[in-house]
Steps between C-alpha positions, in 0.01 A plus 500: 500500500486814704925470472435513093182764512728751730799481238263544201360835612833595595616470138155695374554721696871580487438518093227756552764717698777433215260618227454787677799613638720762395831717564381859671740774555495624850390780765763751619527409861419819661135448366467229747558709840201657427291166394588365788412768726151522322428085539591538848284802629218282528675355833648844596367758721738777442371809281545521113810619362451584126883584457565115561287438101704828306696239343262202452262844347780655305570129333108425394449872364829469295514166336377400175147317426518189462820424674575168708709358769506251730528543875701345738339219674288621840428206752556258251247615251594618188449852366455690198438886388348673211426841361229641308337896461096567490374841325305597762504692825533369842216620657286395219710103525408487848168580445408148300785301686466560835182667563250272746197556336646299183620163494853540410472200256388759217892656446629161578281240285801229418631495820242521790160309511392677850624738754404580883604787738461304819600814693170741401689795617784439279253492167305799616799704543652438169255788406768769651763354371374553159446906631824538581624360215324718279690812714798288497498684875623262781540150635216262530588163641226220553551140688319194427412154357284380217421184301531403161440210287698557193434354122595166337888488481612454136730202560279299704140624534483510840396806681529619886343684764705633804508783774775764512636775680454859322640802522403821217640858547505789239814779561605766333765405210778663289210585172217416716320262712611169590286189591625210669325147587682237654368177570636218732272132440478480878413079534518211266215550192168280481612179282506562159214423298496425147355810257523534140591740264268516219651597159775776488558660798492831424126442435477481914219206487548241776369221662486370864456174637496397919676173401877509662793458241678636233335516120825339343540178366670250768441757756140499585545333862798775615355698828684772458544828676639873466745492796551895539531802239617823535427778253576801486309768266658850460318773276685855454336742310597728252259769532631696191473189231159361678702208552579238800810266467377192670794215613366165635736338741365177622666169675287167510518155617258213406523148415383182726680317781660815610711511149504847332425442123475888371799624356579929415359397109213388639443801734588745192234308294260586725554898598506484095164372503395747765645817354324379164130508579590821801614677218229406209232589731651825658618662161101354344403787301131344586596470903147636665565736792529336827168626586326351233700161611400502795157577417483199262611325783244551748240430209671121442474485893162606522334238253313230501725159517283399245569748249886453576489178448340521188763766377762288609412202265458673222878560558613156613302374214681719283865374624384151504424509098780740425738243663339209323514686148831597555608113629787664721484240779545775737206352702572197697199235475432566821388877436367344189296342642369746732454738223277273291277369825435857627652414818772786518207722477300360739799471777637867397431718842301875446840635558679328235224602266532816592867473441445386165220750374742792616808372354222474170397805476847688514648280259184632284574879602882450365439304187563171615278227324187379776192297430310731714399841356401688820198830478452800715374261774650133578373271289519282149499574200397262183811585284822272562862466367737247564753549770820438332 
């Protein structure tokens, strides 16, 4: 039985990868002398040499948007890049995407559920980084670790939480600032819980669960783990268009039994889905300041649980009917049945409420449907729409 069960995921699985793979052109090599220099200062002790990144800079200000490749395999994992620009100004990005007063979900809503600095020096100092960048005057360079818990993967539902090493530094760059963040998933991940992604994705509402698994048919019973990731975020700056050319490289391995099942389409897929919502929300005509974020913020941290909680329902009540009238089967019956009995409300934590209110009340700010019409002051209003 186990003989048959271990062979059946393997073909599930192995036709989720097929679906999703794809032919990717690839990265010059002389990019990756200056990748691999940045993944490995996080074990180095020598001082930062920016001429080691002029060509791994020169490559992510020049290409197109929107261009691919895959990259060659790193430990065993495999690896993908992608390119995309943001109207905006770097100072004014790092502001609302790495700034420690805001939870860094906000520019990130399809791909990160929560975020941690775990080194409190690290988050505090991101604050002159974002100074300097604004001079584009010299090199900032900040060690560290952090922890995230990222959303429900498309494929399979699950979702992840895991430490990692991180390094950020801003330096001066060819048409202005650069920004770099490099990550290194520094142990194996929590096991992988089963989420769900309610309705189309680009609508950013999902759903958690504490019950081990995957949210795919036939897989439900897979413990499975993100063995490592690397990523690698580079953002150069062109201070006369106002605009930042952003490339994404990032290498992952996950699966179960210590088998990789992520292929460089599946990566892709998902620094798609990143660069999707970072953009929508950055270039938001309707974006509030980060001030006024941050203020709304500490208002939805200052409330009553009571009140949250009854702001929150009127929003899972509102997915639970819009999924039922729309008879997607999106939602397993487990969530369902969670939905219906009040349960997921009554086991959802004041920081995932939080979470959720927040993540509200920007999607009101940049026209994105909500249930929950917010005033000058945190609470509910009477009037409703639907969410899709």
């Amino acid at each position: 039985m186990v003989f048959r069960s271990f062979f059946t995921v393997l073909l599930l699985l192995t036709t989720l990868i097929s679906a999703h793979g794809r032919e990717l052109q690839a990265v010059p090599d002389q990019v990756y002398a200056g990748l691999e220099y940045l993944l490995d200062l996080d074990q180095s002790s020598v001082d930062f040499d920016q001429d080691k990144l002029s060509e791994l800079i020169s490559f992510v200000g020049s290409i197109p948007a929107e261009s691919s490749a895959e990259l060659k395999e790193r430990q065993g994992a495999s690896g993908a890049f992608y390119s995309f620009s943001v109207k905006s100004d770097l100072s004014r990005v790092l502001d609302y995407a790495y700034n420690p007063d805001l939870p860094a979900y906000l520019v990130m809503p399809s791909s990160l559920r929560d975020h941690q600095w775990l080194t409190p020096q690290l988050g505090e100092s991101l604050r002159d980084l974002s100074r300097l960048a604004n001079s584009n005057g010299g090199i900032g360079l900040l060690r560290g670790q952090d922890w995230e818990v990222i959303t429900p993967n498309t494929n399979t539902g699950g979702y992840y939480g895991y430490n990692q090493d991180r390094i950020v530094t801003v330096l001066p760059g060819p048409t202005g600032p650069v920004f770099i963040s490099v990550s290194n998933q520094n142990d194996l991940s929590e096991v992988g819980k089963k989420g769900c992604i309610v309705g189309d994705d680009q609508n950013w509402n999902y759903l958690y669960s504490e019950e081990k698994g995957l949210n795919t048919a036939g897989l439900g019973w897979v413990n499975s783990y993100m063995y490592f990731a690397h990523s690698v975020l580079v953002y150069v700056a062109d201070s006369s268009t106002h605009m930042i050319h952003v490339g994404s490289f990032k290498w992952l391995s996950a699966g179960w039994a210590k088998m990789n099942m992520v292929n460089s389409g599946h990566i892709l897929d998902g620094i798609k889905r990143f660069a999707s919502a970072f953009k929508e929300v950055l270039e938001a005509p309707g974006l509030p300041n980060a001030t006024a974020l941050t203020a709304r913020y500490r208002e939805l941290l200052q409330s009553s649980e009571q009140g949250l909680r009854h702001m929150v329902q009127t929003y899972l009540q509102a997915l639970d009917g819009s999924e039922r009238s729309r008879n997607s089967g999106s939602l397993s019956s487990t969530f369902q049945e969670l939905l219906s009995s009040g349960k997921y409300l009554q086991q959802m934590s004041r920081k995932e409420m939080v979470r959720v209110l927040l993540l509200e009340y920007l999607k009101s700010c940049i026209g994105k449907k909500s249930p929950i019409r917010f005033g000058s002051k945190t609470k509910l209003s009477q009037s409703q729409v639907s969410l899709f």
